[in-house]
C-alpha positions in Angstrom: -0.2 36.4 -0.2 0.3 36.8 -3.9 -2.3 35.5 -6.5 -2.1 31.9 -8.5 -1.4 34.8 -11.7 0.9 37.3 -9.6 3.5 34.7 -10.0 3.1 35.3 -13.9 5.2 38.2 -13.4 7.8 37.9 -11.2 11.2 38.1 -12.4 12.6 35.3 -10.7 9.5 32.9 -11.2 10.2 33.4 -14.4 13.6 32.4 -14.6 12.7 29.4 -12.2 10.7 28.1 -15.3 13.0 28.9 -17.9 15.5 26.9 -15.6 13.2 23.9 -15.0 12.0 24.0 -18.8 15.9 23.4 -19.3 15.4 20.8 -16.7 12.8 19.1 -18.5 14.9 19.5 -22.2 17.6 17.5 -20.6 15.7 14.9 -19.0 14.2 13.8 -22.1 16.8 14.4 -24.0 18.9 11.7 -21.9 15.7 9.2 -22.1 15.8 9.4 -26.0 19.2 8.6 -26.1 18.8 5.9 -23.4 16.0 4.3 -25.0 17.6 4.4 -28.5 21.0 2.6 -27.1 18.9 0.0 -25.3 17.6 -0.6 -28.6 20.7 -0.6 -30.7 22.2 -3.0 -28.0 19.0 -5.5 -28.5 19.8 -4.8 -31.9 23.0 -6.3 -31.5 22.2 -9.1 -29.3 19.6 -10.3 -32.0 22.1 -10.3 -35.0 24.5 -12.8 -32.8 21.8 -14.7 -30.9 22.4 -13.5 -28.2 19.9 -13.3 -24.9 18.2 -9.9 -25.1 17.3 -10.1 -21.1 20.4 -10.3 -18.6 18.5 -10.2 -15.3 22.4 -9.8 -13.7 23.0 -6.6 -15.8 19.4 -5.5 -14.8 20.3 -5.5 -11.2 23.3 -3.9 -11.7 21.3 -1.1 -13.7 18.7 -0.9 -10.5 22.1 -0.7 -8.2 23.6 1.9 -10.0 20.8 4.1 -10.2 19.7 3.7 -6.8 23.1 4.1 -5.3 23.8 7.6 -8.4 20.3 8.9 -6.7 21.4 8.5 -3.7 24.9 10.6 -4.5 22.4 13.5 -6.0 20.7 13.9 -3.1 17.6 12.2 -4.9 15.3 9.4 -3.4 16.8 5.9 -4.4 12.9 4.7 -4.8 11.8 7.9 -6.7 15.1 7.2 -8.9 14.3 3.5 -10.0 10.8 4.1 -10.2 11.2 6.2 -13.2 14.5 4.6 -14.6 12.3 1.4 -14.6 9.7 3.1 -16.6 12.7 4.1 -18.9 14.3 0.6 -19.2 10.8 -0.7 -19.6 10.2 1.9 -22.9 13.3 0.8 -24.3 13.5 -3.0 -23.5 9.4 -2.5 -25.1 10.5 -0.4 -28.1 13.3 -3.7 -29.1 11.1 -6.4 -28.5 8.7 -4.6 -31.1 11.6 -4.6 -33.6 13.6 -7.7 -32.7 11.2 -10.1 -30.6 11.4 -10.9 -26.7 
């Protein structure tokens, strides 16, 4: 049984990590962008007086993802769980700015 620090070593633990560090780059790479398009959108809908919600468009966002996770081989639950927490951080970030 290797040690908790053998692990350290090993080639191919290593590149694991620099593969999952990747990982990680991307992943929140694609929430910034997200989050800053949910806001230029709100942005939009506030210069025209527009709704900011659409509770439709929301469940098509939920459907999409759910049914995207699903294609990936990813949890559908797992999947909206955390795409909720990144519509949330962008629907939060444009109400700051342009109101609810």
């Amino acid at each position: 049984m290797m040690s908790r620090t053998s692990g350290e070593r090993d080639p191919e633990i290593l590149r694991f990590r620099t593969r999952l560090a990747a990982a990680d780059r991307a992943i929140l790479a694609a929430v910034g962008t997200r989050v800053r398009l949910a806001v230029e959108m709100l942005a939009y809908k506030a210069q025209r007086g527009l709704p900011l919600v659409d509770d439709e468009q929301e469940r098509r966002v939920r459907e999409r993802c759910r049914g995207s996770a699903s294609e990936e081989g990813v949890d559908p639950d797992l999947a909206w769980a955390v795409m909720e927490l990144v519509v949330a951080a962008g629907k939060e970030t444009g109400f700051a700015r342009y109101g609810p």
